[in-house]
C-alpha positions in Angstrom: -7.6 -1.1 -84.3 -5.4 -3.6 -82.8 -6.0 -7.5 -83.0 -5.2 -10.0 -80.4 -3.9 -13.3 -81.9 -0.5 -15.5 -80.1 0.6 -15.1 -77.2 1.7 -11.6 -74.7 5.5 -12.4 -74.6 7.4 -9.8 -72.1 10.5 -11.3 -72.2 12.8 -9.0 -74.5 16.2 -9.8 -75.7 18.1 -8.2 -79.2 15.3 -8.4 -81.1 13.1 -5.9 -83.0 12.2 -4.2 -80.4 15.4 -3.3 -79.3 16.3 -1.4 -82.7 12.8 0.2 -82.6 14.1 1.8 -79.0 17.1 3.2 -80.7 14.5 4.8 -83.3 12.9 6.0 -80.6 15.1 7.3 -78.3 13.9 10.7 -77.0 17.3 11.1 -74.8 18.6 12.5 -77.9 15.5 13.5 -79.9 15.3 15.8 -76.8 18.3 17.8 -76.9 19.3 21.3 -78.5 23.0 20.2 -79.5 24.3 19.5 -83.2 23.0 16.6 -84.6 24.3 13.8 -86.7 22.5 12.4 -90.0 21.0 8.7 -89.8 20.3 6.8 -93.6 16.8 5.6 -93.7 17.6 2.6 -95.6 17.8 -0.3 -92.5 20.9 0.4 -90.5 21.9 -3.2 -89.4 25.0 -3.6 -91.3 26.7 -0.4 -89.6 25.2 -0.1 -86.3 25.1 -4.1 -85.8 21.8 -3.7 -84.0 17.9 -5.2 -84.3 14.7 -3.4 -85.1 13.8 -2.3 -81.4 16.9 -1.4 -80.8 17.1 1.0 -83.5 13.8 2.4 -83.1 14.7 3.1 -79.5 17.4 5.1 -80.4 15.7 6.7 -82.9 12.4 8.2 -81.7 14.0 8.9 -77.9 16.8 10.4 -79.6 17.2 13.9 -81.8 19.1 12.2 -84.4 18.4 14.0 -88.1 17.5 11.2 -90.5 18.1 11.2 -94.2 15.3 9.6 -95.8 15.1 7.7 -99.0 11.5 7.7 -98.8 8.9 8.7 -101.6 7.9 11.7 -99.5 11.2 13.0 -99.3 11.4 12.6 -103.1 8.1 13.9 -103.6 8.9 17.3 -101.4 12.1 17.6 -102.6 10.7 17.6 -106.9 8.6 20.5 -108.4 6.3 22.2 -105.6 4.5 23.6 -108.2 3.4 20.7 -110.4 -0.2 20.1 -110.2 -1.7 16.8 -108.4 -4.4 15.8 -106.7 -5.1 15.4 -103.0 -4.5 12.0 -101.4 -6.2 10.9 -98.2 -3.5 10.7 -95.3 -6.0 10.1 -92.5 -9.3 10.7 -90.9 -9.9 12.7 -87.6 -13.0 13.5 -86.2 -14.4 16.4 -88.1 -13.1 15.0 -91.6 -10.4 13.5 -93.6 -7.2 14.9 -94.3 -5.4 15.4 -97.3 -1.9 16.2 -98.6 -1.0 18.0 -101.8 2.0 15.5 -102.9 4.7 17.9 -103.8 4.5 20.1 -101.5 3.9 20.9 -97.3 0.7 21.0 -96.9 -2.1 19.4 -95.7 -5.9 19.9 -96.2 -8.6 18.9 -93.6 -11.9 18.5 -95.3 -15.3 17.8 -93.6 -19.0 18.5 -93.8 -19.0 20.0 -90.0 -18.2 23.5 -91.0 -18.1 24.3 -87.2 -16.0 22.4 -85.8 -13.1 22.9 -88.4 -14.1 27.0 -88.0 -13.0 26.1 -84.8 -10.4 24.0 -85.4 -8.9 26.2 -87.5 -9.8 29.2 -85.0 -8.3 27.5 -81.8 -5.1 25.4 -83.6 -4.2 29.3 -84.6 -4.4 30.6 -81.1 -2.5 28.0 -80.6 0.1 28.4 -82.8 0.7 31.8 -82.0 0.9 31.6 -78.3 4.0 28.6 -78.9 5.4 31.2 -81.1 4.9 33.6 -78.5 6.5 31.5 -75.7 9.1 29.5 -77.2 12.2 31.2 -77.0 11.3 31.6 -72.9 10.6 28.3 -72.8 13.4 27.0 -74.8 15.8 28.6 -72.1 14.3 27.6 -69.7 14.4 23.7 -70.7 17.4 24.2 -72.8 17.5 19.9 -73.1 14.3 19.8 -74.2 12.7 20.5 -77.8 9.7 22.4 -77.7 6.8 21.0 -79.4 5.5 21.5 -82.6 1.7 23.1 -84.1 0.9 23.1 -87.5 0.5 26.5 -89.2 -3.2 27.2 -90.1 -3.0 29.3 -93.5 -6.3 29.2 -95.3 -10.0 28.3 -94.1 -12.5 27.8 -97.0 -16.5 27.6 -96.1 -18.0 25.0 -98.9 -19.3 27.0 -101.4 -15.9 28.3 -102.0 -14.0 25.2 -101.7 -13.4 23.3 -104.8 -13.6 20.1 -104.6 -12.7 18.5 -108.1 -9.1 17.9 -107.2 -9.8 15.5 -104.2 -10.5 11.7 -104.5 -14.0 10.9 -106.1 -15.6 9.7 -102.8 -14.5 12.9 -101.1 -15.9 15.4 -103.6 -19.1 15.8 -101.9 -18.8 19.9 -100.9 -17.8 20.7 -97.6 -15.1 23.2 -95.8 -11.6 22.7 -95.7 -8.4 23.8 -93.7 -4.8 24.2 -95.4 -2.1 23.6 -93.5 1.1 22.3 -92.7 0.7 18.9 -93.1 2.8 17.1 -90.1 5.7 14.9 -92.2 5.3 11.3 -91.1 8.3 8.7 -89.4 10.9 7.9 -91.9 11.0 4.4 -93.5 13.4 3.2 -91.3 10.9 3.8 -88.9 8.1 2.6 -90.5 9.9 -0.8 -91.2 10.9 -1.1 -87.5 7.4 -0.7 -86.1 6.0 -3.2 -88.2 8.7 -5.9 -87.6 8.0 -5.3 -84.0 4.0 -5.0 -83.9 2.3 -6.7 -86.8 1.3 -10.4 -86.8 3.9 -12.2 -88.6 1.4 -13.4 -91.8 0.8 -9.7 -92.5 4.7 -8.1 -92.4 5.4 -8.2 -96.3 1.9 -6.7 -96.8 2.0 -4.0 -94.2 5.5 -3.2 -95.6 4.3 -2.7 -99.3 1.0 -0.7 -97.8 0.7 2.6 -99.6 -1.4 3.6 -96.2 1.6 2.6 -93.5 3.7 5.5 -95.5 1.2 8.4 -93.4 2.9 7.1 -90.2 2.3 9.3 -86.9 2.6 7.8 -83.7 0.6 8.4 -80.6 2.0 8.6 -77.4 -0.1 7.2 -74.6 2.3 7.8 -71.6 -1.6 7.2 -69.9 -2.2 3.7 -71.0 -0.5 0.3 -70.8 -1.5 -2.6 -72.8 -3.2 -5.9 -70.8 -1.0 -7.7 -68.4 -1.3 -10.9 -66.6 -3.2 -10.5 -63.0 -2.8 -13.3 -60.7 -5.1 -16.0 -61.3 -6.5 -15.0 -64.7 -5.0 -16.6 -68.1 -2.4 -15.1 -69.7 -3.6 -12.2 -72.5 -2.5 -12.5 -76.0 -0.5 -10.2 -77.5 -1.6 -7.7 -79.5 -0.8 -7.3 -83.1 -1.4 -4.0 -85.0 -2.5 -3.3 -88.7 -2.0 -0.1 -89.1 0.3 2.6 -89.0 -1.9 5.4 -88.9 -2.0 7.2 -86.3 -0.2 3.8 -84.1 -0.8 4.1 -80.6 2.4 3.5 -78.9 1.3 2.8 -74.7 3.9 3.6 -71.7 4.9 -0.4 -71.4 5.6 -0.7 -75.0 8.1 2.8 -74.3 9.0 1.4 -71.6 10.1 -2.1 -73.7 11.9 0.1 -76.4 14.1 1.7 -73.5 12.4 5.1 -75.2 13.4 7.9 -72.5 9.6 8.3 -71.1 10.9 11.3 -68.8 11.5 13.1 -71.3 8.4 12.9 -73.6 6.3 13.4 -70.2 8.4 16.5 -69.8 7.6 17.9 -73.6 3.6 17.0 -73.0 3.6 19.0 -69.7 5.4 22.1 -71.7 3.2 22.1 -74.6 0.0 21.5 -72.2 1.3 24.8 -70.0 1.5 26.3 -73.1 -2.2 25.6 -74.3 -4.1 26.2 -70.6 -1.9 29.8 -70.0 -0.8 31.4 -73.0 -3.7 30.0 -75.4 -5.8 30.0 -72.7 -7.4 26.9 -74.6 -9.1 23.6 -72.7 -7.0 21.1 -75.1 -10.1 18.9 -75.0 -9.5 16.2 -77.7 -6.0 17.1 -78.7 -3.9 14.6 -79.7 -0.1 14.5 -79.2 1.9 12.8 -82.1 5.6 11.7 -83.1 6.4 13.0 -86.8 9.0 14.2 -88.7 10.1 18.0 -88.5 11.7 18.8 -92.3 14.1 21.4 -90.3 11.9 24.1 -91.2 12.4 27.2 -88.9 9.6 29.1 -87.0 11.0 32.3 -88.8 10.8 31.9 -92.8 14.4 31.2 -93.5 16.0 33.1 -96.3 19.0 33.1 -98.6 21.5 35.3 -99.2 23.5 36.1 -102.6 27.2 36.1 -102.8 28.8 39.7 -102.7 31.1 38.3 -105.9 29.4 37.2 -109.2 29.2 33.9 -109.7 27.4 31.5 -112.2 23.6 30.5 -111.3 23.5 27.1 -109.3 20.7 24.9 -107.6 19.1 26.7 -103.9 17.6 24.8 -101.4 16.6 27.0 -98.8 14.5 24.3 -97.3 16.0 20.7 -97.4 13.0 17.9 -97.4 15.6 15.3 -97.4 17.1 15.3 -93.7 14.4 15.3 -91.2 14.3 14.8 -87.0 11.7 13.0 -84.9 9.9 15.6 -83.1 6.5 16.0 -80.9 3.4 17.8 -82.8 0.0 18.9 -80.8 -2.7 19.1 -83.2 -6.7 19.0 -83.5 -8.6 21.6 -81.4 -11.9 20.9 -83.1 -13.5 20.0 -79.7 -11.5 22.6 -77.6 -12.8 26.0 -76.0 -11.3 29.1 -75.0 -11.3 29.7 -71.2 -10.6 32.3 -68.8 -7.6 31.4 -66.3 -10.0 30.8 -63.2 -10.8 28.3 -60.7 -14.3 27.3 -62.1 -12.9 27.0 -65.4 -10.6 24.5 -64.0 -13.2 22.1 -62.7 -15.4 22.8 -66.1 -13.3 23.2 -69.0 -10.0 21.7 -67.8 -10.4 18.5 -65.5 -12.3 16.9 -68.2 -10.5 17.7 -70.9 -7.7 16.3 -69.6 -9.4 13.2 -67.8 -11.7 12.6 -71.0 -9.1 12.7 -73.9 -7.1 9.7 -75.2 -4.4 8.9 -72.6 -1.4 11.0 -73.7 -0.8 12.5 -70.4 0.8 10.3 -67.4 -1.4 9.2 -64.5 -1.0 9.1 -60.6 -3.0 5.1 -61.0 -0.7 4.4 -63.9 2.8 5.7 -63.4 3.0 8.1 -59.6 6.7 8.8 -60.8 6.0 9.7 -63.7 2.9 11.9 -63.2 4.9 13.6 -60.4 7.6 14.2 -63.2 5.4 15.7 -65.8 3.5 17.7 -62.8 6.9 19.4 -61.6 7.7 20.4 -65.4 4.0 21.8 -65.8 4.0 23.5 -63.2 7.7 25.4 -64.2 6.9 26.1 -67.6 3.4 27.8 -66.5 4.8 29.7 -64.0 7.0 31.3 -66.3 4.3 31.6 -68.8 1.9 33.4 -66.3 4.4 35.5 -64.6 5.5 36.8 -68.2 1.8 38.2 -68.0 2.2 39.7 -65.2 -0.7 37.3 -63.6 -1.2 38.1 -59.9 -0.3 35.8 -57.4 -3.4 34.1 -57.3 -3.8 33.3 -60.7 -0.2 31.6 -59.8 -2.0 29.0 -57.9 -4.2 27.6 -60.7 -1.5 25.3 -62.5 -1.4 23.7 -59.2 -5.0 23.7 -58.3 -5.1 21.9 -61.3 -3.1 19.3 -61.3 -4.3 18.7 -57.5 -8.3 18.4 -58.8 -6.9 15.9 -61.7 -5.2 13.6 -58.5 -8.9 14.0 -56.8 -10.7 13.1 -59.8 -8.8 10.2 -60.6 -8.9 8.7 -57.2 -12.6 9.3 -56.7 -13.1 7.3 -59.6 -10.7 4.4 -59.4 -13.0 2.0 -58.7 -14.7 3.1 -61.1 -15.8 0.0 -63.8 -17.3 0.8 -66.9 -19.1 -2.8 -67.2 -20.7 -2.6 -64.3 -21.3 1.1 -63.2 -22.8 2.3 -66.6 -26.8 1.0 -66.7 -28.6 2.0 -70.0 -32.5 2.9 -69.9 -34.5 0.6 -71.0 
């Protein structure tokens, strides 16, 4: 959670910030052409440039990034050496797990349920990104399209063992394998925390085995507190954690981070969900990670025609990664059937009750007009790959008009005043 301590300063020169927004930079991060390898040890002496303005370039750009970082070390030793799990993070329906030494992650919860349906839906889902990517991918040939983790094993509790996991965690329970989403470089990391922690707590945070499970949320929804006219001016807020670090449209917006873009790649992967998944997305969360250059299609090698002495094979290199956009977590979503009720039941609220990935027409009308044009492309050509009728055609619009209403009825809407508990 964040903490507010010091003051809200807007004013940006070169500064940390301005390095993070060359980490960040999804101009490049967005595109299909070669990229170049980055070092992730801190880049000042060669680019000349801060923190912010590193991450900027960084997480809006596609750069590849060579990591020196334990988890590139740890992937790139033995994958068959056994270790325990260690706890990366905790969701909703359980904590999650990686096996170090390898790619995978393991969600593990009591709810058997809702990881059956986690693990259910997030595999619908996979396969219908599989399904549409290569459309897709020419039909946005500058963007990337996003990322879901490969379900590959669901275990019920009685079958899951549970000795190998940390001694709080060993109570039984069901757990999902999967590929476990690689987190932002140390570059990265280092960046972030120059830019958002208090001052006191940089060295600490920067030695925190935790900060090294580094996803980012982006909340293209949500800006942080500003000062209204009148009212004293808010203190800025300081983070102290790098798990799952929410990063809000004005602090994108600060890092010169290509918003367009990243609204674009939402509105893609949310076609994707509502018309080839036919899924609700209610709950899912949309997160900047690495992407180990692993292809969709298992990637093989192939042996010289002339004989030759045995040598080292990496068919899959740990060590140079990009920044790219995952969708994950479908624990709370339903299947739906492409239809106008389903719109105002399943979809509406899904959208207008998760976290605030998506843009909004009160937050950002550009923007939200932006990601409406792209969703509305990339789910016509999803639909009319079905052969969907020319009614069903209307939906994606339908929708995106009864999200406008819904918003707008409620903007008035205060959550101090309008909410009365029973007494």
């Amino acid at each position: 959670m964040p903490k507010s301590r010091g003051s809200f300063n807007t004013s940006r020169s070169t500064t940390p910030s301005e390095s993070l927004a060359g980490a960040f930079t999804l101009e490049d991060l967005s595109r299909s052409r070669p990229m170049s390898a980055i070092p992730s040890e801190a880049p000042k002496e060669v680019t000349g440039e801060g923190p912010s303005e590193s991450l900027g370039r960084y997480l809006s750009g596609r750069s590849i990034i060579s990591p020196t970082s334990s988890f590139a070390e740890r992937l790139n030793r033995a994958m068959n050496e056994g270790h325990d799990y260690i706890e990366i993070g905790l969701g909703t329906c359980g904590s999650v797990f990686e096996l170090p030494g390898t790619e995978i992650a393991v969600k593990k919860g009591k709810d058997t349920k809702a990881l059956w349906n986690d693990f259910k839906l997030t595999s619908a889902v996979y396969a219908a990104f599989r399904n549409v990517k290569n459309a897709l991918q020419d039909s946005f040939p500058e963007h990337t399209i996003p990322k879901v983790p490969q379900c590959t094993t669901f275990l019920r509790p009685q079958t899951l063992a549970v000795k190998r996991f940390p001694v709080p965690h060993r109570e039984p329970g069901a757990g999902i394998f999967m590929d476990r989403i690689p987190p932002l470089p140390e570059v990265i990391r280092e960046h972030l925390i120059n830019e958002y922690f208090d001052p006191e707590t940089i060295d600490e945070a920067q030695n925190n085995e935790g900060n090294k499970a580094c996803l980012v949320r982006v909340y293209l929804g949500e800006r942080e507190p500003v000062k209204k006219l009148g009212e004293p001016k808010p203190d800025k807020i300081f983070y102290d954690s790098l798990r799952n670090f929410p990063l809000r449209l004005n602090m994108m917006e600060d890092l010169d981070i290509n918003v367009q873009a990243l609204a674009d790649e939402i509105a893609i992967a949310l076609a994707v969900i509502h018309w080839q998944a036919q899924v609700d997305a209610m709950d899912a969360e949309f997160v900047l990670g690495s992407s180990c250059n692993k292809p969709d299609e298992p990637r093989t090698w192939m042996p010289p025609d002339d004989e030759e002495e045995p040598y080292d094979v990496h068919v899959l290199d740990f060590a140079t990664r990009s920044i790219h956009l995952w969708v994950l977590d479908f624990d709370k979503a339903k299947k739906i059937e492409p239809t106008k009720n389903a719109i105002h039941e399943n979809l509406v609220p899904s959208f207008i009750g998760n976290d605030p990935y998506y843009p909004r027409p009160d937050i950002d009308y550009d923007l939200w007009v932006r990601f409406g044009n792209t969703y509305i492309k990339a789910s016509r050509i999803i639909l009319k790959r079905k052969g969907a009728k020319s009614s069903m055609l209307k939906l994606p619009q339908m929708f995106l008009d009864a999200v406008e209403a819904k918003i707008k009825e409620h903007e008035n809407w205060d959550a101090e005043k309008d909410i009365v508990f029973g007494e």
